[in-house]
N, C-alpha and C positions, 0 to 999 in steps of 0.2 A: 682422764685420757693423757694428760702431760706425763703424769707419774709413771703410768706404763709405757708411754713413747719411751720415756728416759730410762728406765728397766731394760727395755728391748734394747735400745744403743748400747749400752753398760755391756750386756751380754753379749751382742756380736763383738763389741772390743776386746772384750774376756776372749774369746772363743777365736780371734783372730791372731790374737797375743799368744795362747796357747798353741796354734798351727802354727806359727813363724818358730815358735821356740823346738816345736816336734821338726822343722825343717834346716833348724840354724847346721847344724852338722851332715846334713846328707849330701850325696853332690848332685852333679848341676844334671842327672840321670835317673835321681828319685824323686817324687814328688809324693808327701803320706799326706790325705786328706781327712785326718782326722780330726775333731773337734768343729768342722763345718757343717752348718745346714747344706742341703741339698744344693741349691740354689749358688751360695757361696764356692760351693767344691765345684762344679758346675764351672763357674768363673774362672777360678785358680786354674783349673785346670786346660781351661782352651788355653788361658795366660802363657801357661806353661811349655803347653804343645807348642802353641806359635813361634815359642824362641827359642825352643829344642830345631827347632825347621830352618827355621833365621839361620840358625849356629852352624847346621848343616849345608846349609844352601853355601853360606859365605866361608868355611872356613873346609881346611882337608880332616879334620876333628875326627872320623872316621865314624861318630855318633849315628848309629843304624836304630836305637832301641833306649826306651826309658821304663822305669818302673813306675807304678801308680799306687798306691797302698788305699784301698779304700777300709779295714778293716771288716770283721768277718760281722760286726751289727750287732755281739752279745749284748754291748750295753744299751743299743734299741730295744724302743719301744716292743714287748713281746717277743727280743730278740732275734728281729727279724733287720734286717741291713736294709735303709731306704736308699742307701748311696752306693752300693755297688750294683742292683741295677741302673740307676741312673747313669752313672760312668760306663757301665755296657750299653746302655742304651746312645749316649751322646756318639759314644768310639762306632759305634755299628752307624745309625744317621752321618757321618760325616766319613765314612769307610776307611775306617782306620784299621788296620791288621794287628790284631792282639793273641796274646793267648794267657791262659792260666798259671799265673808261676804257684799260687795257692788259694785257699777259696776268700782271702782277702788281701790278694793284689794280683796284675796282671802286668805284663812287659806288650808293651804298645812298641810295632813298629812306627818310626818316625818317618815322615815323607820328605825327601831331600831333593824331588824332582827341580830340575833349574828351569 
């Protein structure tokens, strides 16, 4: 059991190491979730919203809209994408206004209501 807790840690490190380096150059208007569990992108990405909202409420930034990359799932399981439903499903529960920029990422209106 310790072996594999210690496997599992390893790997979300890996895989979080990996996201920050897929993110080190995008700007402060993209967010790729790739390389997370479910779960994880899930987090990143409320994280994210929230301070897209922040930035808009507090500043004149003119920030209307961000991109979300969740990738299109080829290298899922059966090649099926378990994370870009999720990310549609979170944005629609929390009525978020998105749309399709391709079938692995969407541009999320941002709420700036004061």
């Amino acid at each position: 059991r310790e072996l594999n807790s210690h496997i599992k840690a390893s790997q979300k490190q890996s895989q979080m190491e990996l996201f920050l380096q897929a993110n080190k150059d995008n700007t402060n208007t993209k967010l790729d979730l790739h390389y997370l569990h479910t779960a994880d992108a899930i987090k990143q990405l409320q994280q994210f919203i929230s301070q897209r909202e922040s930035m808009a409420r507090t500043s004149s930034s003119g920030l209307k809209s961000v991109e979300v990359v969740t990738g299109k799932g080829t290298r899922s399981e059966n090649g099926k994408s378990r994370l870009r439903p999720a990310v549609q499903n979170w944005l629609e529960q929390k009525n978020y206004s998105y749309t399709e920029v391709n079938c692995g990422c969407f541009r999320v209106v941002i709420k700036s209501d004061k």
